[in-house]
C-alpha positions as CSV (number, residue, x, y, z in Angstrom):
1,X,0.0,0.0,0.0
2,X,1.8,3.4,-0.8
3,X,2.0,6.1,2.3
4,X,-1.1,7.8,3.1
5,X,-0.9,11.1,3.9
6,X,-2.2,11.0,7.0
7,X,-4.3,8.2,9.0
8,X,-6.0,9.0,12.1
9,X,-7.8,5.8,12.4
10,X,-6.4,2.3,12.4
11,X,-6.4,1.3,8.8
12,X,-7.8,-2.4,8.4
13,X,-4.8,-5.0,8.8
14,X,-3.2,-6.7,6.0
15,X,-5.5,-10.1,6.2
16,X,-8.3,-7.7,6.4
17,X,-7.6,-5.4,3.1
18,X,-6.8,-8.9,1.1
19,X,-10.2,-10.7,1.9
20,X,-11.7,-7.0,0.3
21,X,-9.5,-8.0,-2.6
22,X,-9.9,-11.5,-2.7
23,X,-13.7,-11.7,-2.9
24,X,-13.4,-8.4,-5.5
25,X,-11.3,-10.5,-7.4
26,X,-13.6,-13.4,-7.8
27,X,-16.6,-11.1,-8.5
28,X,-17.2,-9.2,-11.3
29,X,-19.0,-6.1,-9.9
30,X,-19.6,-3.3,-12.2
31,X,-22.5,-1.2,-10.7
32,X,-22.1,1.3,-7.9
33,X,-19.2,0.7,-5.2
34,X,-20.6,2.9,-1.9
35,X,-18.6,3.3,1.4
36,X,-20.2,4.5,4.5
37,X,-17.5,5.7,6.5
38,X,-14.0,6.4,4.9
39,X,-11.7,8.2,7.8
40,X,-8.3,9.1,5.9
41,X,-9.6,7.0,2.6
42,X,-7.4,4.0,3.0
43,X,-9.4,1.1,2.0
44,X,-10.7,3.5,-1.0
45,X,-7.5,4.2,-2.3
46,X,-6.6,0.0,-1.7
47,X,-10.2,-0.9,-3.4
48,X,-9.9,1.4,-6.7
49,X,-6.1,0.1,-7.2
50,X,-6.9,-3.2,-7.0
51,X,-9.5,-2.6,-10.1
52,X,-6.7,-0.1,-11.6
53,X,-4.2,-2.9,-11.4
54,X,-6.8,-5.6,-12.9
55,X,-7.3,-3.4,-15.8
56,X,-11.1,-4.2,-15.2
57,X,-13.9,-1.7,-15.2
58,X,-13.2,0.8,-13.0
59,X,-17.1,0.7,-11.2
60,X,-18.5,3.9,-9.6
61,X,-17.8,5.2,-6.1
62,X,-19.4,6.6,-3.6
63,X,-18.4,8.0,-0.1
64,X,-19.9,9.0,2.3
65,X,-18.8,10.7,5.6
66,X,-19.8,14.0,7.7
67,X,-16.1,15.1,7.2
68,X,-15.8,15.9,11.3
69,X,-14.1,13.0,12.0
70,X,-10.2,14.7,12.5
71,X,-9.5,18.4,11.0
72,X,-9.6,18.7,7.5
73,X,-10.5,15.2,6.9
74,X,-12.0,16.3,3.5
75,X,-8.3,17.5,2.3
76,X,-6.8,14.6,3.5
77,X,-8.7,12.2,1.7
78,X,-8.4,14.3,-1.5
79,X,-4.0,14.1,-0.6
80,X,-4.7,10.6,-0.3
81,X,-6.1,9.7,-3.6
82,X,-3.7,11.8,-5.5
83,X,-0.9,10.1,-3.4
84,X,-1.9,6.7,-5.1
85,X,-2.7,8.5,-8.3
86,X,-6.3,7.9,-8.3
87,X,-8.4,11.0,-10.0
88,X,-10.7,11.9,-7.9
89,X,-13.3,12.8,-10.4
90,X,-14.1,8.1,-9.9
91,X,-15.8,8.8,-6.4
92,X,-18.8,11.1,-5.6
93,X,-18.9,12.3,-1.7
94,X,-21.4,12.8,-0.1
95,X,-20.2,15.1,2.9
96,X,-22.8,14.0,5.8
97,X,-24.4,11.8,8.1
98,X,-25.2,8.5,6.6
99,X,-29.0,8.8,7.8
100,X,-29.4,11.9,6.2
101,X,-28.0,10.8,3.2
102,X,-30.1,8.3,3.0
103,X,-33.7,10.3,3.4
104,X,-31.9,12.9,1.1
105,X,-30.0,11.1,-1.6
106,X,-30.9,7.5,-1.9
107,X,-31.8,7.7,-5.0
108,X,-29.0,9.1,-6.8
109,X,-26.0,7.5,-4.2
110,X,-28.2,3.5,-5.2
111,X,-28.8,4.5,-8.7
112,X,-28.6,1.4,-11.0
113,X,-28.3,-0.2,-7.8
114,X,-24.9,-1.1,-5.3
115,X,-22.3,-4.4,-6.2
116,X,-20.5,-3.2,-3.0
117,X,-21.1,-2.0,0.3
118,X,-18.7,-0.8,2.8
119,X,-19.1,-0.1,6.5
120,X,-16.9,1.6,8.4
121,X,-19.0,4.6,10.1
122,X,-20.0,5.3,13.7
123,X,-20.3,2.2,15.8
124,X,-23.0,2.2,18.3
125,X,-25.9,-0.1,17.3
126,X,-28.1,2.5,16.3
127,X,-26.2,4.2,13.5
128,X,-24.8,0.7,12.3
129,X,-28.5,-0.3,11.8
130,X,-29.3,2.8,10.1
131,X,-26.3,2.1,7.8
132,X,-27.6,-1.4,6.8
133,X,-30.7,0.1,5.6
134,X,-28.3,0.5,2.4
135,X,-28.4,-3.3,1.7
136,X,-32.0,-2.9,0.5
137,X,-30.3,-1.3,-2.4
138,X,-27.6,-4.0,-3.0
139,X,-28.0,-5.8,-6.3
140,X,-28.2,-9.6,-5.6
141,X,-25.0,-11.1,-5.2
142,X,-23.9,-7.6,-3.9
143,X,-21.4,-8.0,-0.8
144,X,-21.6,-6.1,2.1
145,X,-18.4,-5.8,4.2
146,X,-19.0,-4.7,7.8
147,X,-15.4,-3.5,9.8
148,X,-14.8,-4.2,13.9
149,X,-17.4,-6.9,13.9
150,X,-16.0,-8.2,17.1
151,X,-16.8,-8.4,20.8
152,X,-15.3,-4.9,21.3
153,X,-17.5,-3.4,19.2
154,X,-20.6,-4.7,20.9
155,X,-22.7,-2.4,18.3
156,X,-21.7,-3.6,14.6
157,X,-21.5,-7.4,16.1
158,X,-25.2,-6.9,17.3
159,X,-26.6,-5.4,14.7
160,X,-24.9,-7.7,12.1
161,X,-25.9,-10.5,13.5
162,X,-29.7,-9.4,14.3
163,X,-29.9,-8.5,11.1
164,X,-28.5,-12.1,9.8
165,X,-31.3,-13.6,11.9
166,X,-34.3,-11.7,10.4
167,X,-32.8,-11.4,6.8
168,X,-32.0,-15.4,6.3
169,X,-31.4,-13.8,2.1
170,X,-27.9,-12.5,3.6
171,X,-24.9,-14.6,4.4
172,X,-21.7,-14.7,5.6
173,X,-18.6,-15.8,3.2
174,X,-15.5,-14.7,5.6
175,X,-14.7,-13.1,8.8
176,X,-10.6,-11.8,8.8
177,X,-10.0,-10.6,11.9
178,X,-12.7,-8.0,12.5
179,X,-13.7,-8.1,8.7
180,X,-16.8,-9.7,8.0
181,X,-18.1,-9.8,4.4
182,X,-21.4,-10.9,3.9
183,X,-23.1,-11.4,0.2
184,X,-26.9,-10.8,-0.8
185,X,-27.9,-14.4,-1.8
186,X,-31.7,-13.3,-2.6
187,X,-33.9,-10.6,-3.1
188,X,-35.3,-9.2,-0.1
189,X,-39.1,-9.9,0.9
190,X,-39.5,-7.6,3.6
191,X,-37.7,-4.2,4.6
192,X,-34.5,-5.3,5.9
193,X,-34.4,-2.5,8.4
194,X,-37.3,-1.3,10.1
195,X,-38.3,1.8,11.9
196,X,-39.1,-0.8,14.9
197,X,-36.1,-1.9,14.4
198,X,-34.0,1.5,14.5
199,X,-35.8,2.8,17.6
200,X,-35.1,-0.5,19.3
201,X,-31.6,0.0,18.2
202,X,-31.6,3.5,20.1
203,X,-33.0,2.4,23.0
204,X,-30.1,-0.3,23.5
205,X,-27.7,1.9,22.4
206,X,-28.2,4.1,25.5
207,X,-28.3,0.9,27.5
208,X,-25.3,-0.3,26.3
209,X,-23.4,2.9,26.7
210,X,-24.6,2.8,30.6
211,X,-22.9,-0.4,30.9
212,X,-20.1,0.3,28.9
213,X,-19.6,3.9,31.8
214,X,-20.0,1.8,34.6
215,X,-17.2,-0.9,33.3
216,X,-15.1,1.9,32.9
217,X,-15.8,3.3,36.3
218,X,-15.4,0.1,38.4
219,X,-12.2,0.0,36.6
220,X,-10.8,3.5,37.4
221,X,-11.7,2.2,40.9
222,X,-9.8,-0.8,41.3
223,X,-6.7,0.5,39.9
């Protein structure tokens, strides 16, 4: 991976980034690529190379992020890209919340539908639900790759896997570390992501962030 200008975030690890490209490779996706989440742009600048490199279509993508995740995150990304000689002119951003994107700009972002999902936003449960509201726009046989699905990150591992349980038309094809990829095996009967479903989402977000204070405060006092 060339040197990114700047990376305020842990980038994925190395297993991680080549199970992106493995699956890619095995796929041939040409409709719209869409990342919720990008931080410095990493894993953008890793995903467009590899389709660079494989002299295949070069597919659309789409970013979105509120751009207040580290000053001048906005600049950065744009360094980034022109670092690994990407033109920015192949991705679209979107430069806010990934709720409001979706009530204001689902249409265009899912237009001709999305091969590829990427999320890598905030992590409490109620904003990782409201990002898989996207996969009701994924194409079938569209992947969906979901970062920090782990333990640690008690919000994307709930929400994944609740969402696995009521949407059997979704599986799971690997899990690198925290990476799990996930691929849209059928169409979708139902609304993958209701508004049930997102208020129950907030309501255990605010329990799980009690929990998550009082762990850290027994902790301060036993040191």
């Amino acid at each position: 991976m060339r040197e990114c200008a700047k990376t305020l975030k842990p980038e994925l690890t190395q297993d991680e980034l080549e199970s992106i490209v493995n699956v890619l490779s095995k796929r041939n996706l040409k409709n719209n690529h869409l990342e919720v989440g990008t931080a410095a742009g990493g894993t953008l600048c890793e995903i467009i190379n590899h389709y660079k490199k494989s002299k295949e279509h070069v597919p659309k993508f789409k970013v979105i992020d509120s751009m207040k995740y580290f000053p001048d995150q906005f600049k950065t990304i744009k360094e980034n890209l022109k670092l690994n000689g990407i033109d920015d002119v192949l991705v679209d951003f979107y430069q806010k919340s990934s709720n409001k994107a979706f009530r204001d700009d689902r249409q265009e972002i899912a237009n001709g539908g999305i091969d590829f999902l990427f999320i890598d936003g905030n992590h409490k449960l109620k904003n990782v639900m409201q990002d898989l509201r996207w996969c009701a726009n994924v194409n079938k046989g569209g992947l969906i790759c979901l970062h920090d699905y782990s333990i640690k990150f008690i919000g994307v591992k709930y929400a994944v896997d609740y969402f696995l349980m009521k949407n059997k038309n979704y599986t799971i094809i690997s899990l690198n570390d925290s990476l799990v990829v996930l691929e849209k095996i059928g169409d979708s009967v139902r609304k993958e992501v209701s508004i049930l479903n997102i208020i129950t989402a907030s309501i255990l977000s605010f329990i799980f962030q009690q929990i998550d204070s009082i762990i850290k405060r027994i902790g301060l006092f036993c040191k």
